[in-house]
N, C-alpha and C positions, 0 to 999 in steps of 0.2 A: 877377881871374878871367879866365882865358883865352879866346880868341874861339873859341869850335867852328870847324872850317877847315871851308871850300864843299864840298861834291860837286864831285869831278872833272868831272861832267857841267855843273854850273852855271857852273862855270869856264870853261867854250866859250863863245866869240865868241853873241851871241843870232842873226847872220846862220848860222852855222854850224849852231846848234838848229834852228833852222828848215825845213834840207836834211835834218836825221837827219827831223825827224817829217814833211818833205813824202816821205823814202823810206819811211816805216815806215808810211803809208797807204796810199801805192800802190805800193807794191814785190809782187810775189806772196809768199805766204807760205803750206810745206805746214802743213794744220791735218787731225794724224790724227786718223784717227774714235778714240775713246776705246770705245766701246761702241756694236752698229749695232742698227737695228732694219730688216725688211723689209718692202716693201709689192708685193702681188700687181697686177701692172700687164698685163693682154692675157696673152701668153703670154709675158713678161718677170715678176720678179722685183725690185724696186728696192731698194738697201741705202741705208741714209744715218745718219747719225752721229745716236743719241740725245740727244745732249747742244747746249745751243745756239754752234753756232760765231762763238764772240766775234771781232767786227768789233777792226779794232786802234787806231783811235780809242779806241773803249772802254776799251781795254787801256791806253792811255797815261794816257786821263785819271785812273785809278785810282795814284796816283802822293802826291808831297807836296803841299803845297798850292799851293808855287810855281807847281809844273809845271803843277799842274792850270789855275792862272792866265791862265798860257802857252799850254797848248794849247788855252782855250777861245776862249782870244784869237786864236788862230791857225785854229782851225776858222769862228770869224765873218770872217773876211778875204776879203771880197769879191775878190780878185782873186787867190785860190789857187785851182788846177784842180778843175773840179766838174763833168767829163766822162768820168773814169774808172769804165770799167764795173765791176760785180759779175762775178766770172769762177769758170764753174764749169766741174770739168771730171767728166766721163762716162768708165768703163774699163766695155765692153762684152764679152761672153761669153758669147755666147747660153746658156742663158735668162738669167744673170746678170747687173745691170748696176749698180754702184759709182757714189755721186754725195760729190768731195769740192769743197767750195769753196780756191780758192786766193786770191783779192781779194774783199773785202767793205767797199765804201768808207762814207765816212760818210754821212748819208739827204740828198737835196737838201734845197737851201735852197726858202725860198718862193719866191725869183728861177727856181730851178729845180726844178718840181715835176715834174722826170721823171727818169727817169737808164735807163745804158744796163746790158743782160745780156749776157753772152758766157756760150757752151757750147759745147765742146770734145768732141767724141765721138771716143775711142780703141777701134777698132773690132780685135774678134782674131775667130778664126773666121768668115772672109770668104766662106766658101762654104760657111757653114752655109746647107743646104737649108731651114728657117723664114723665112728672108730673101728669097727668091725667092716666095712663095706669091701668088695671087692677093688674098690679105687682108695687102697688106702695109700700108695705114693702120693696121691693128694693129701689127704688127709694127717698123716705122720710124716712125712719126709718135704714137702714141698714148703711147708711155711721156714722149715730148719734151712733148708736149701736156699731161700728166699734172703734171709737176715743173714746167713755165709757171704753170699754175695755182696749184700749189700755192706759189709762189714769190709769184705777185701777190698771195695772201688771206694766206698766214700769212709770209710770209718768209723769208730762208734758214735759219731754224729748222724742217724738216720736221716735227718732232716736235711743234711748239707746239699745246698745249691747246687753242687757240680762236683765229679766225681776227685779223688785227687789225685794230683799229678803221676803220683806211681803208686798202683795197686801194691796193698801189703803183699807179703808173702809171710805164708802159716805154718811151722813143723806141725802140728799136732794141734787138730779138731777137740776136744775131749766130748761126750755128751754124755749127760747123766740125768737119769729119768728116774724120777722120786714121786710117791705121796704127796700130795700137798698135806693133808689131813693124818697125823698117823694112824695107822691099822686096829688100834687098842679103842680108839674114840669115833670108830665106824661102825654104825649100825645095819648089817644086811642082813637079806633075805633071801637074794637068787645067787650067788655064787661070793666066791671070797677074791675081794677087794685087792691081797696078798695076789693069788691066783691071775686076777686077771692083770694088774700090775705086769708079772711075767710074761703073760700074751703076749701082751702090746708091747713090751720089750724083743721078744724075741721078734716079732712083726716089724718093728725099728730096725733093730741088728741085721737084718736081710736085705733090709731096702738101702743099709748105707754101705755094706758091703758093695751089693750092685751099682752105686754110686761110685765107690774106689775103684772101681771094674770097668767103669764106663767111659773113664778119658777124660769127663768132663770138668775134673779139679786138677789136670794136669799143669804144673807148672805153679798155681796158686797153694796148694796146700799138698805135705809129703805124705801125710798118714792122720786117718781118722782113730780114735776111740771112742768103744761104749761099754758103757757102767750102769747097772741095774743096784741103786742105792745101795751104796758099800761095797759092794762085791765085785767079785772076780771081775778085771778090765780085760774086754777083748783089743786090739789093736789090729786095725786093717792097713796097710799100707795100700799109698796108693800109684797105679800104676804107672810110671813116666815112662817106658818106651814102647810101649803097647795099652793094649785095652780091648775087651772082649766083644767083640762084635752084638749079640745078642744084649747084652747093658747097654749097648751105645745107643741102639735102635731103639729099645724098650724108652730111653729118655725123651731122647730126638721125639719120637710117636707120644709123648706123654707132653711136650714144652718144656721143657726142662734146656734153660740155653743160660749159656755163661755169659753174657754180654755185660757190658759197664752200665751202669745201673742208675 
């Protein structure tokens, strides 16, 4: 009786396995929305993918049984990277704003009960007038605030049924506010695209500061950062045994509540 020949794949060196599936966790990878649903956020709009976006661990372990062997063996290996964040990105359009995941790593270990988020806001219509109003905590903090939450109770599953059993917890928020369009292939007239970019960043940077100030992420997340494309990252920690009265109140008075979601 003939021997059934290997899988090409099992045939690789087991060091060589190892690089596919340590690329194939934390490599980015687009995951289209298949079917979206919206949610009414301030004067924003939020789309997100009905369907739940399979982490690609997951994806792996569903495999034969070798592999599955393999990769669960290689997901307990204490000394594979367990610092790559979940990375989401934001396509922005006043009122419209698009949320897809590109990296969804596997959940910490108990060694590490925290892990980090990255958010990428690609930002078009730069000088829409909504952006400038005096209620811009609505406007620029409340939909980010919104998908935080909903990210710590239910997970990168927007859509899930019911929140889960135990809220994540977050080291480190990142958020990163870019161009969607680069500045070279803009055509203006009333001010520079460049310019006002930096506004609405530094308008960001204030309102998440008074967010780290407020109380209100205490316990769920240790420190925010913000990044103006490429450059210099600020990092706000955020408060655990106090918090500023003046930010608490400003939230409280605006709705801004941490509840499960």
């Amino acid at each position: 009786m003939a021997t059934p020949p290997t899988p090409t794949f099992l045939g690789l060196p087991q060091e060589l396995r190892d690089c596919i599936y340590d690329y194939a966790l934390h490599a980015e990878h687009r995951n289209p929305a298949v079917s979206q649903a919206a949610l009414p956020c301030a004067a924003w709009t939020i789309h997100f993918n009905k369907h739940h976006p399979q982490a690609t661990f997951l994806s792996l372990t569903q495999c034969n049984r070798q592999l599955w062997r393999e990769i669960t063996a290689y997901l307990a290996h204490q000394a594979r990277p367990t610092d790559v964040p979940a990375k989401l990105n934001i396509h922005t359009a006043y009122p419209d704003m698009t949320t897809q995941w590109s990296c969804i790593p596997r959940p910490p270990t108990t060694q590490q009960a925290a892990q980090d988020l990255l958010i990428r806001i690609k930002m078009r219509k730069l000088f829409e007038p909504a952006l400038s109003t005096p209620h811009q905590h609505d406007v620029l903090l409340r939909p980010l605030f919104d998908i935080l939450r909903r990210f710590i109770f239910r997970g990168p599953h927007s859509a899930r049924a019911r929140p889960l059993r135990q809220p994540l917890r977050l080291r480190t928020v990142r958020v990163e506010l870019i161009s969607a369009i680069p500045f070279e292939e803009l055509v203006y007239v009333y001010g520079s695209p460049a310019v006002q970019l930096e506004v609405l960043f530094g308008h960001l940077k204030a309102l998440v500061a008074r967010l780290a100030r407020s109380g209100l992420l205490n316990g769920a997340v240790a420190a925010l950062e913000v990044c103006l494309d490429g450059q210099k990252t600020d990092q706000i920690p955020v408060t655990s045994d106090s918090w500023d009265e003046r930010d608490h109140v400003f939230f409280a008075n605006a709705g801004f509540r941490w509840d499960p979601v």
